[in-house]
C-alpha positions, 0 to 999 in steps of 0.5 A: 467287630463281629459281623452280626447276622445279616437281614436276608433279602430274600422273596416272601415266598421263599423256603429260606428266611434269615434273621427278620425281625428278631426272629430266628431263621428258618427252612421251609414255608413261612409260618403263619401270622399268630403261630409260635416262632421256629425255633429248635424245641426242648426235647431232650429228656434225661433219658435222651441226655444220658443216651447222647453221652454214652451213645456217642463216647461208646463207639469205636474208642473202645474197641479201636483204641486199646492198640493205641494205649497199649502200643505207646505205654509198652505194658499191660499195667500203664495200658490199664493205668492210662484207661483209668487216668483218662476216665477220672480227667474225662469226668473232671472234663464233664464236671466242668462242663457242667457248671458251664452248661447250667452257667451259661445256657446256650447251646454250642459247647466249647465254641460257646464258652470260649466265645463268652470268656475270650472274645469273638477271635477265639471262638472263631478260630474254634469253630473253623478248626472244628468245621475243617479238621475236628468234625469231618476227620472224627466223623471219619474215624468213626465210621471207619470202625464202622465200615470195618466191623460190619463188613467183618462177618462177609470177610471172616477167612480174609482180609476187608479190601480198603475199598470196600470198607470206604464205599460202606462206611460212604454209605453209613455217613449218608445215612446219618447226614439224611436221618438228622435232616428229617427229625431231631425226635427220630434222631433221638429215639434211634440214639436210645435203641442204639445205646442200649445196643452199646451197652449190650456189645460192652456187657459181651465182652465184660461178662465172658472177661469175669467168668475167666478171670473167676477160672484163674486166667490171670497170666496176662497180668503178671508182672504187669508193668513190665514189658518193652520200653516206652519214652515218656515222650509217647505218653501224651499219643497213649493219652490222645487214643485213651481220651478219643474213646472217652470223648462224647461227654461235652456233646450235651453242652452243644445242644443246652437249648434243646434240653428240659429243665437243663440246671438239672438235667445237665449235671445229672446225665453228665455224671450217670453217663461217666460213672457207667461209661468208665467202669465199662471201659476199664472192666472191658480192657481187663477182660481183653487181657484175660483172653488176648497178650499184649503181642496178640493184641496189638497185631490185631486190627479187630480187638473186639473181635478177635477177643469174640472167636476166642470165646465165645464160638459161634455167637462171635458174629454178633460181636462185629455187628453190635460193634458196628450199630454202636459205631453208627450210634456214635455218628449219629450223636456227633453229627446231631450235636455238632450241627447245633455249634455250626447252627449256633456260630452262624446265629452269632455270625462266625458262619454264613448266614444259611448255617443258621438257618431251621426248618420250619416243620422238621424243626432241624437245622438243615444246612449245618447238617448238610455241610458236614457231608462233603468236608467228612467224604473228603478226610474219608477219602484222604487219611489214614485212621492213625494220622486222623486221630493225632491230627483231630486230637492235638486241635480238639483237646487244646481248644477243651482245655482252653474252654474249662480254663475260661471257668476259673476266669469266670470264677474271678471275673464274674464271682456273682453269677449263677451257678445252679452247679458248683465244682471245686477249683481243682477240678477244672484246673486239673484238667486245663493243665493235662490238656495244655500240656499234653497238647504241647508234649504231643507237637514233640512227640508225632510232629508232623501229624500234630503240626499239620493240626497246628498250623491249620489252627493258626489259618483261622486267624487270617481266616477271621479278619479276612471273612468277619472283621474285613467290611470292604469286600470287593464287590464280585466276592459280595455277588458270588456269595448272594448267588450262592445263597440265592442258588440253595435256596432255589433248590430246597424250594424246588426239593419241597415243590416238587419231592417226586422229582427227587424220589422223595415222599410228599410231606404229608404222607410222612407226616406222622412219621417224622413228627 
């Protein structure tokens, strides 16, 4: 059976608390008796819903991914037509989870659900492919864009040495890792000002796309289906690039616990965020085709940009640097959502305790936050963005499709349970079966890349009898896992002791800042 969270040990002074009494743990001073107990608060609006979903989806998909699309369909009308198909499955995806998000009303996303409908066994394997390969590999992705584009105006008649975009992009993952441990409302602000920085970057490219499509620049589109051959074998690669840019519309569902009024707020930030976010991308990729051939496009390593020095002259400047804040609005997002699965597994023991762990004045869960640091330098460091993106993608859409498989099995399993938000059947079977299938196709179609994902998949089986079923641990693997926890917590005592020691400001300085 699953291990259940442990009762810490830890000294009454201590700035690390686990699972006393019932009581959700916590990082920081122990509350006083009398107060209300920590807890992540529900602050979520719906405006700061809809800006978690498009400010994560909108990021480097859209300007990276085009390549991708165009160069596994082999023409402009499939490239196109791929782009539409993985809009209308991403909102049948986000449908889904809807229903599931107002059915069962704890954050944690697809780890959650799996976890409710399959048992312990899968769910576990979803969070350990998630904690080494889906998160620090997508989080590298990303930041790598990053890393590119804002570096783009300093490199205008010369190619970005790789290095330098690394160290940057090195820097930009620090910064959301530390922005995320400080405040969760600061984190949500800076995702608001961030989305309309998105929307912003999108709107620079549709608006000139329009005025030359209204001029007769359609030359592009001719014949549009033609171009050279592509095997239908690389349909599901197109797909994997296709739906990398849409994805960021399960996020919401990861932290269901921090949003008000969730059985409305879910379902309707869902499907505002989708509306708006596959009208912009298809409109953009049509507008990058009035301008930029197919043979132009996939030479470029820059579509955005190469798209804003055709048009737009001197102001193409701008492009790469919204493009880049877009990026880090992306990072932030995933990192704000992702840390609550890892809070959430912990809570329900598939992690070490600390993972479950919150601060009591910040209110953010730390250590989830911390841990996605070094896993995300090490995948920086290690891979290539392409590799990166077939490797992320084979393990997250197979564990998403097993997620909305699970509310059809709800459906006959559990036919009296609440469902504020209802969707027909076909909609999540639809989806299930893209996903599995495509998953399937994509191991015979880049082997290697989606292998890799494999097989990794298939060590959180071990992994799970080794670390939650196994009791009789020997004793020095029970000692150097109490010393390890002992050690953090010392330090985090020692951080809130002593800030000067560490460069940072005393807590009461900033108070107003953070809260």
């Amino acid at each position: 059976m699953v291990r259940k969270p442990v009762v810490s040990t830890i000294s009454k002074g201590g700035y690390l608390q686990g699972n006393v009494n019932g009581r959700l743990p916590s990082l920081g001073n122990k509350e006083p008796p009398g107060k209300e107990k920590v807890q992540l608060k529900r602050k979520v609006t719906l405006l700061r819903g809809i800006s978690i979903i498009i400010g994560t989806i909108i990021g480097a998909g859209i300007f990276i991914s085009p390549k991708g699309v165009l160069e596994n369909t082999g023409s402009v009308g499939m490239s196109l037509t791929i782009w539409t198909v993985c809009g209308v499955l991403s909102l049948f995806g986000a449908l889904s989870y809807a229903e599931l998000g107002t059915s069962i009303k704890k954050s944690g996303g697809h780890y959650t659900y799996i976890l409710e409908v399959f048992g312990p066994l899968p769910a576990f394997v979803r969070v350990w492919v998630e904690l080494l390969v889906i998160r620090p590999a997508a989080t590298a992705v990303i930041s790598l864009a990053f890393g590119r584009y804002i570096l783009e105006p300093f490199f205008i008649q010369c190619e970005i040495p790789a290095l330098a975009i690394k160290l940057i992009t090195a820097v930009g993952i620090t910064v959301v890792m530390v922005l995320n441990s400080m405040s969760v409302s600061w984190s949500a602000r800076i995702q608001i000002v961030l989305t309309f920085c998105k929307l912003t970057a999108i709107l620079i490219i549709i608006v000139p796309g329009v005025m030359q499509l209204i001029k007769g620049q359609t030359q592009n589109f001719k014949d549009a289906f033609s171009g050279r051959d592509s095997s239908i074998t690389r349909l599901p690669l197109a797909f994997y690039y296709g739906m990398y840019a849409y994805a960021g519309w399960f996020y919401l569902n990861f932290v269901t616990e921090e949003v008000e009024n969730p059985e409305k707020t879910i379902p309707l930030a869902i499907c505002i965020s989708m509306v708006i976010v596959t009208i912009g991308y298809v409109l953009t990729n049509v507008a990058y085709f009035t301008t930029i051939n197919a043979e132009e496009l996939l030479l470029s390593n820059a579509v955005a940009v190469t798209f804003a020095e055709r048009l737009l002259g001197n102001f193409s400047l701008a492009v790469p640097i919204f493009v880049a804040l877009s990026c880090f609005g992306s990072m932030n997002g995933g990192v704000f959502a992702v840390s609550r699965l890892f809070y959430v597994a912990s809570r329900e023991g598939h992690l070490p305790e600390i993972l479950s762990m919150i601060h009591v004045r910040k209110h953010t869960p730390l250590p989830a936050v911390i841990v996605l640091h070094p896993l995300t330098m090490i995948m920086l460091f290690s891979g290539d963005l392409d590799s990166l993106l077939n490797f992320l993608s084979f393990a997250r859409w197979l564990f998403i499709g097993l997620a909305v498989a699970g509310l059809i099995y709800l459906r006959y399993k559990c036919p009296d349970m609440h469902r504020p938000f209802k969707i027909p059947l076909f909609i999540p079977a639809l989806f299930s079966f893209t996903c599995l299938f495509m998953v399937a196709l994509s191991l015979y179609s880049d082997p290697f890349s989606t292998g890799i994902g494999f097989v990794i998949t298939l060590t959180g089986v071990p992994a799970y009898y080794l670390f939650i079923i196994w009791d009789k641990k020997p004793r020095w693997f029970r000692i150097m896992s109490g010393k390890n926890f002992q050690y953090f917590q010392d330090l985090v005592q020692d951080h809130v002791e002593n800030p000067q020691r560490y460069g940072l400001v005393p807590h009461h300085k900033h108070r107003q800042i953070l809260l």
